[in-house]
SERO-412749 format. One record per atom (N, C-alpha, C): atom name; residue in three letters; x, y, z. Coordinates in pm, 1 decimal. Atoms other than C-alpha are relative to their C-alpha. Last residue first. Layout:
[atom "CA", "ala", [X, Y, Z]]
...
//
This chain:
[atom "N", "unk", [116.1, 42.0, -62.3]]
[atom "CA", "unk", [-2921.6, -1192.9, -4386.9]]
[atom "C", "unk", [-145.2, 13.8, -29.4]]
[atom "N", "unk", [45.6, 129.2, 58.8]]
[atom "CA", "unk", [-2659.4, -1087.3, -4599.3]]
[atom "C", "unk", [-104.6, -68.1, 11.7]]
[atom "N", "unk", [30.0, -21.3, 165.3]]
[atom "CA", "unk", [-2698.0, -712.4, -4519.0]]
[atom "C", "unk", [-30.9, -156.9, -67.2]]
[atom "N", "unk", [159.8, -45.3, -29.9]]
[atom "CA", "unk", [-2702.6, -807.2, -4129.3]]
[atom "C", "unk", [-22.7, 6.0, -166.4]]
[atom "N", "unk", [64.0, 143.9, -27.3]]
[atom "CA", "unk", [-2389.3, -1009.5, -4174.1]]
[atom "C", "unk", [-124.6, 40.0, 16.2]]
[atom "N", "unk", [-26.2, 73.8, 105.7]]
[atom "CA", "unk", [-2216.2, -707.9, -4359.9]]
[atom "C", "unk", [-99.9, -114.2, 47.3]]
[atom "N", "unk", [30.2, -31.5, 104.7]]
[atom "CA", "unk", [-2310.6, -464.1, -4128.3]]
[atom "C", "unk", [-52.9, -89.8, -101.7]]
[atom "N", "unk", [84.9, 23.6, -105.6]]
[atom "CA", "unk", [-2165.7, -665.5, -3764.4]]
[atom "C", "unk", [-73.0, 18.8, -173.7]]
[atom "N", "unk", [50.1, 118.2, -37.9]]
[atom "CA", "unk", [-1873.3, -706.5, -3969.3]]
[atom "C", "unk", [-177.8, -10.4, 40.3]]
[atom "N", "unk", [16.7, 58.7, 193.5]]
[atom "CA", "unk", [-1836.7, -358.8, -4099.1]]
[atom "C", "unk", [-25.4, -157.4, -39.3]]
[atom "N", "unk", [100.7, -71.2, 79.2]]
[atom "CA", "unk", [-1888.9, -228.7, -3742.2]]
[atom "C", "unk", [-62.1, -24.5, -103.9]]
[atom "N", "unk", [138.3, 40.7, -103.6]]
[atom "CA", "unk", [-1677.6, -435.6, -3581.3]]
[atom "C", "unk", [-91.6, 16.9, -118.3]]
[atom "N", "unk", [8.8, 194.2, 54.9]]
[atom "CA", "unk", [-1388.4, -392.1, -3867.7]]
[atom "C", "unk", [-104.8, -44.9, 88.0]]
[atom "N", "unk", [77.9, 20.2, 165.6]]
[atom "CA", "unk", [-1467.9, -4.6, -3794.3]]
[atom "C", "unk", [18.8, -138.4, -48.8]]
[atom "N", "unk", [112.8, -63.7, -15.9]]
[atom "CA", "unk", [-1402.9, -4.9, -3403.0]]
[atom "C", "unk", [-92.9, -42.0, -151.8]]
[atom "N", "unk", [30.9, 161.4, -26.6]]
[atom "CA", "unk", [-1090.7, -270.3, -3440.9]]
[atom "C", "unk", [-161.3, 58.6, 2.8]]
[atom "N", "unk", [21.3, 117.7, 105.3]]
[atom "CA", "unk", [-978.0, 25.8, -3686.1]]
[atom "C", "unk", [-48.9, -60.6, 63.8]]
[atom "N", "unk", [102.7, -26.0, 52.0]]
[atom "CA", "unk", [-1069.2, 290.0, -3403.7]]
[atom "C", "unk", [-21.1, -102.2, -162.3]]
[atom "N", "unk", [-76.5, -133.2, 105.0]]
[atom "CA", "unk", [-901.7, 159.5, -3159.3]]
[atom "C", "unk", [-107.2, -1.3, -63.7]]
[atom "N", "unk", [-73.6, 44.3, 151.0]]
[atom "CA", "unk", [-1136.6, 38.7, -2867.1]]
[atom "C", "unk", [98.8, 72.5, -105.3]]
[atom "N", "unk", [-7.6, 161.5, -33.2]]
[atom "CA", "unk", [-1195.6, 120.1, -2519.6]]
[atom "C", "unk", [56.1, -74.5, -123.4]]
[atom "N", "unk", [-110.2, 109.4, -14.7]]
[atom "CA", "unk", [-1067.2, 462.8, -2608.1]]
[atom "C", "unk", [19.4, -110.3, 57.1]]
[atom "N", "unk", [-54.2, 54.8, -173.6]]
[atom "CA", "unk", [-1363.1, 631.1, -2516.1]]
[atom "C", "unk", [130.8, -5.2, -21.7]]
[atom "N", "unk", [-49.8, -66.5, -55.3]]
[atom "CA", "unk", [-1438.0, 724.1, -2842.1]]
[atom "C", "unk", [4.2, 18.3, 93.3]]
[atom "N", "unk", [-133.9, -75.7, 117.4]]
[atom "CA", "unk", [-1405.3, 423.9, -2991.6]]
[atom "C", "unk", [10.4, 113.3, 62.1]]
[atom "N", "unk", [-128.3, 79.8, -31.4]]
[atom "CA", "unk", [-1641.3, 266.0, -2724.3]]
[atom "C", "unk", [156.4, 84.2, -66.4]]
[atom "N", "unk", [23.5, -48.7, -93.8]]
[atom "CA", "unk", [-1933.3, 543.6, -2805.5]]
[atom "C", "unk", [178.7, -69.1, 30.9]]
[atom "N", "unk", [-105.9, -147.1, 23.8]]
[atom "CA", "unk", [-1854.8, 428.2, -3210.3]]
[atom "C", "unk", [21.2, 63.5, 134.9]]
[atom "N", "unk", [-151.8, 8.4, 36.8]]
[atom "CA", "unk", [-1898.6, 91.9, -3077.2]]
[atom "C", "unk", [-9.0, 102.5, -32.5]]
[atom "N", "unk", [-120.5, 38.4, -154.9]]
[atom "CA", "unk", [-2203.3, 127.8, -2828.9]]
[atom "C", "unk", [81.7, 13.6, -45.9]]
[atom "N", "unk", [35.0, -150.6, -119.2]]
[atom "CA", "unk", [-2401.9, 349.5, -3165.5]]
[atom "C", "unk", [73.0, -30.3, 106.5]]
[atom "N", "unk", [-59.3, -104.9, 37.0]]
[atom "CA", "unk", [-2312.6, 21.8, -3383.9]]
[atom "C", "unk", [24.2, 126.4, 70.9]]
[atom "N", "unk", [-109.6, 93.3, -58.4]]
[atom "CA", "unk", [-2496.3, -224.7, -3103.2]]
[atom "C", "unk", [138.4, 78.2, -92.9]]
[atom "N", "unk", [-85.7, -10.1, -198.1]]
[atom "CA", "unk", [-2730.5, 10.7, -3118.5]]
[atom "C", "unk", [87.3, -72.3, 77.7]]
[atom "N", "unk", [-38.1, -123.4, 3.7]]
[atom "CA", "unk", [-2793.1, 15.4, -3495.9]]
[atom "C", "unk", [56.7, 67.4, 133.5]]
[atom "N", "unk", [-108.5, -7.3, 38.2]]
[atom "CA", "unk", [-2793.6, -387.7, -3504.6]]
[atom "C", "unk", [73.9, 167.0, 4.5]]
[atom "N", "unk", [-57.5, 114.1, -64.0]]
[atom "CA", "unk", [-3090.1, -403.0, -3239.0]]
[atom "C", "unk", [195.1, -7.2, -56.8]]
[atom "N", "unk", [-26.0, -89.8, -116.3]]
[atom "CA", "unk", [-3280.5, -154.1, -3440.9]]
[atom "C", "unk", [120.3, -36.2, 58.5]]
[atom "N", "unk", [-60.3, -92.7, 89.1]]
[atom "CA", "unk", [-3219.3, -367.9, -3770.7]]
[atom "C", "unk", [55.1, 132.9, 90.2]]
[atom "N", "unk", [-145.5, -3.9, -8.9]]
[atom "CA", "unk", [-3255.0, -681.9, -3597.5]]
[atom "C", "unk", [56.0, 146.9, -27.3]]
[atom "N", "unk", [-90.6, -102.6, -36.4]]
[atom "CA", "unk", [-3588.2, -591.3, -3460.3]]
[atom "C", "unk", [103.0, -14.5, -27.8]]
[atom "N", "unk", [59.5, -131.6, 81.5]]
[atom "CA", "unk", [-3803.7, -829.7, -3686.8]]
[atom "C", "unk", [71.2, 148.5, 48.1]]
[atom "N", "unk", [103.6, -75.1, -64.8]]
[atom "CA", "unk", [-3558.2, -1124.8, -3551.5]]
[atom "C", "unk", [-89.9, 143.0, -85.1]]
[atom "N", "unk", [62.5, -84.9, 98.7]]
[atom "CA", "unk", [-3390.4, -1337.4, -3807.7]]
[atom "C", "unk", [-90.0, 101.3, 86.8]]
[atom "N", "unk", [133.1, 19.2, 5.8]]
[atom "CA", "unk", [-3282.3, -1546.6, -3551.5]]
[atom "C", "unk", [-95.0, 57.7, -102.6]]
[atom "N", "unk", [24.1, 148.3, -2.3]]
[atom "CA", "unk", [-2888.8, -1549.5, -3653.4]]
[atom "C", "unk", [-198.8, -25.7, -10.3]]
[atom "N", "unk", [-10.8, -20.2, 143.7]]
[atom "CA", "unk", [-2947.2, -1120.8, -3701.9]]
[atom "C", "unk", [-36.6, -178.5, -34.2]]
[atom "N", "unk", [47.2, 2.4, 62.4]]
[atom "CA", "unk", [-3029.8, -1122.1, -3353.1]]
[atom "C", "unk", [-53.9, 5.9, -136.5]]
[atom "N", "unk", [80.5, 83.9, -16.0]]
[atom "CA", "unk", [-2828.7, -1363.2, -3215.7]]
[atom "C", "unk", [-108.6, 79.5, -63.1]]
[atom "N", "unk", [-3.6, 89.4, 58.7]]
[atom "CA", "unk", [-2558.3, -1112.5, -3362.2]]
[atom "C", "unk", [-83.3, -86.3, 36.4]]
[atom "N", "unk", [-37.2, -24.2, 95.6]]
[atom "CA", "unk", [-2660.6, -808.8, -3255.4]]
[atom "C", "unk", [22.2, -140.8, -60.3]]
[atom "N", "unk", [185.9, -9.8, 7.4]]
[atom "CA", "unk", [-2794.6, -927.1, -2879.4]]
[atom "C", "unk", [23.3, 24.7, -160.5]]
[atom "N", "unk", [85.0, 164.7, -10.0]]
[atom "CA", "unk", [-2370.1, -1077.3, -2902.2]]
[atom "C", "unk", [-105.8, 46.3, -12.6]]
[atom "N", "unk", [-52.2, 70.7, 120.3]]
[atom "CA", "unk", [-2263.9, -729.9, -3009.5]]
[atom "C", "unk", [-53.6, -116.3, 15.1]]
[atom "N", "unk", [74.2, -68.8, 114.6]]
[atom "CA", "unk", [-2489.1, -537.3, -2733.6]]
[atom "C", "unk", [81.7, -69.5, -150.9]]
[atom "N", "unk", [146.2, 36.2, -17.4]]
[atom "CA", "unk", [-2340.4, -776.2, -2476.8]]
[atom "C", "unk", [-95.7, 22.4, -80.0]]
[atom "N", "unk", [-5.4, 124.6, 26.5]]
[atom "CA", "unk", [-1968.9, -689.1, -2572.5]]
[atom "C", "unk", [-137.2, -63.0, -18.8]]
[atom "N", "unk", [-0.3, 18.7, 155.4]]
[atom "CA", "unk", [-2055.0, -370.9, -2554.1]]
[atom "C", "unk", [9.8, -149.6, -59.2]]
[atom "N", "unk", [104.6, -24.4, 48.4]]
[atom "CA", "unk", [-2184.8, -384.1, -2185.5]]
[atom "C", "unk", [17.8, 23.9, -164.5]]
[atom "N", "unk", [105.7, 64.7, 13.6]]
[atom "CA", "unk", [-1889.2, -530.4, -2093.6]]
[atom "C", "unk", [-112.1, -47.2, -75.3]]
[atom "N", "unk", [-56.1, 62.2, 50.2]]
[atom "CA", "unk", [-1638.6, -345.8, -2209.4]]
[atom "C", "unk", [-90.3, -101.9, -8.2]]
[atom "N", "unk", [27.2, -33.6, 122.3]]
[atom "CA", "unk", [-1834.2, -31.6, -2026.9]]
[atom "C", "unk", [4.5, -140.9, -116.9]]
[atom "N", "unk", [101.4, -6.6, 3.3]]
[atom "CA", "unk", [-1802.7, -240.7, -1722.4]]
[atom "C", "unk", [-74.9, 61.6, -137.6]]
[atom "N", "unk", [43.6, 182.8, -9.8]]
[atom "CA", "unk", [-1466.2, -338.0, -1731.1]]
[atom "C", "unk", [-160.8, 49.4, -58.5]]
[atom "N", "unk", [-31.6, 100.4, 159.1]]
[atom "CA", "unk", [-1389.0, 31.5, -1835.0]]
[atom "C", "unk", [-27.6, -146.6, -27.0]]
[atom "N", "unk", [103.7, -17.1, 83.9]]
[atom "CA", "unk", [-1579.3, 158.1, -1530.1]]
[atom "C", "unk", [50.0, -68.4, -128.2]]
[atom "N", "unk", [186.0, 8.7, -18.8]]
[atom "CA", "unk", [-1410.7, -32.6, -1294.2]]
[atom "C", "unk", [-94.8, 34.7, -137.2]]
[atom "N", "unk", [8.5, 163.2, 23.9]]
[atom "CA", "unk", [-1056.9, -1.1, -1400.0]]
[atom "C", "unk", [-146.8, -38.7, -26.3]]
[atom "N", "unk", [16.9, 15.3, 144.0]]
[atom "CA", "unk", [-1122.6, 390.8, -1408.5]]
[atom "C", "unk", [-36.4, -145.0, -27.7]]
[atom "N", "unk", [105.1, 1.8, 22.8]]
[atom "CA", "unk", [-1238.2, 283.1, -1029.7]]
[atom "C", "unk", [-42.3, 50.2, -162.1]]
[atom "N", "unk", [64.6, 94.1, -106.3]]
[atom "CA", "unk", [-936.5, 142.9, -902.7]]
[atom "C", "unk", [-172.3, 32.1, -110.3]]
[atom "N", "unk", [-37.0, 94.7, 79.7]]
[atom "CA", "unk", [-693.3, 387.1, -1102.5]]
[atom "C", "unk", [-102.8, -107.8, -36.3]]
[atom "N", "unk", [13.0, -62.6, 142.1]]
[atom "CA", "unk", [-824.3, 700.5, -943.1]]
[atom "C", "unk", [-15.3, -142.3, -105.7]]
[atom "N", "unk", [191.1, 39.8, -28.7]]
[atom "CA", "unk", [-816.6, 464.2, -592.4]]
[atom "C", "unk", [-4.9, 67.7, -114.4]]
[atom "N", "unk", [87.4, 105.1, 15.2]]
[atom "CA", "unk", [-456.5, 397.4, -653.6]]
[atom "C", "unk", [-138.5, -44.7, -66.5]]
[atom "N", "unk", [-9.9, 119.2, 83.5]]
[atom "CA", "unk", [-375.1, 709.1, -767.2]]
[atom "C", "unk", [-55.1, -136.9, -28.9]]
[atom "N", "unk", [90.2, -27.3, 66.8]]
[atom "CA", "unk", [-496.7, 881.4, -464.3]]
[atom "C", "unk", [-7.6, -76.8, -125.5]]
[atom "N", "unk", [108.9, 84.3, -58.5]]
[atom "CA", "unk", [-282.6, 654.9, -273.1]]
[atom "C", "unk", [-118.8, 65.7, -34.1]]
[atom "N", "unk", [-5.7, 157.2, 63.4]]
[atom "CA", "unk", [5.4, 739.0, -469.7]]
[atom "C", "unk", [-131.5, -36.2, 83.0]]
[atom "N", "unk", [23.7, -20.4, 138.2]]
[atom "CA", "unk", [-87.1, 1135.4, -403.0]]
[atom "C", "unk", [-3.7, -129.9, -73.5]]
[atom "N", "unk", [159.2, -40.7, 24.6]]
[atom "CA", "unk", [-95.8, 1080.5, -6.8]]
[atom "C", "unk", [-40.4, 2.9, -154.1]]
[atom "N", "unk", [-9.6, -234.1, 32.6]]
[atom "CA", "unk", [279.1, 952.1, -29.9]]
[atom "C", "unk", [-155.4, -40.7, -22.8]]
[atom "N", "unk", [51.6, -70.0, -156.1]]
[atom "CA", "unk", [212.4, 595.9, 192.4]]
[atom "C", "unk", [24.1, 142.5, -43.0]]
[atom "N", "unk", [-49.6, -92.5, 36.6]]
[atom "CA", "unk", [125.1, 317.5, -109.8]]
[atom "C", "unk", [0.2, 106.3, 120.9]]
[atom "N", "unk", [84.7, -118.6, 0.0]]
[atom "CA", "unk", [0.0, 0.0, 0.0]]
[atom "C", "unk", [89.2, 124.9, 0.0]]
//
């Protein structure tokens, strides 16, 4: 455990970026899988369903959870399998 007052702000700064980025990372991840099961099912909402799972990744990108190529190969994936579908 850290004993200058400023490393032990750090910590906890650190502690709870960690946090939210898990959690953000998460919740995209989640909106790509509802994206892809719902393109697989043919659901009548895929189209919504695929536009908000686009809308989490450009949000992600500019975060800097993602780069912004792994942002647009998502994107153009997720796209492409909805177009085929």
């Amino acid at each position: 455990m850290p004993q200058i007052k400023s490393a032990k702000k750090r910590v906890k700064v650190a502690a709870k970026k960690a946090a939210n980025n898990k959690a953000a990372n998460s919740a995209l991840k989640t909106a790509i899988k509802k994206a892809y099961a719902a393109i697989d099912e043919n659901a009548q909402d895929k189209d919504a369903v695929v536009k908000a799972a686009v809308i989490k990744i450009d949000k992600a990108a500019a975060k800097n959870l993602l780069h912004k190529n792994t942002a647009a190969r998502k994107k153009s994936n997720l796209v492409t399998k909805l177009n085929k579908a």
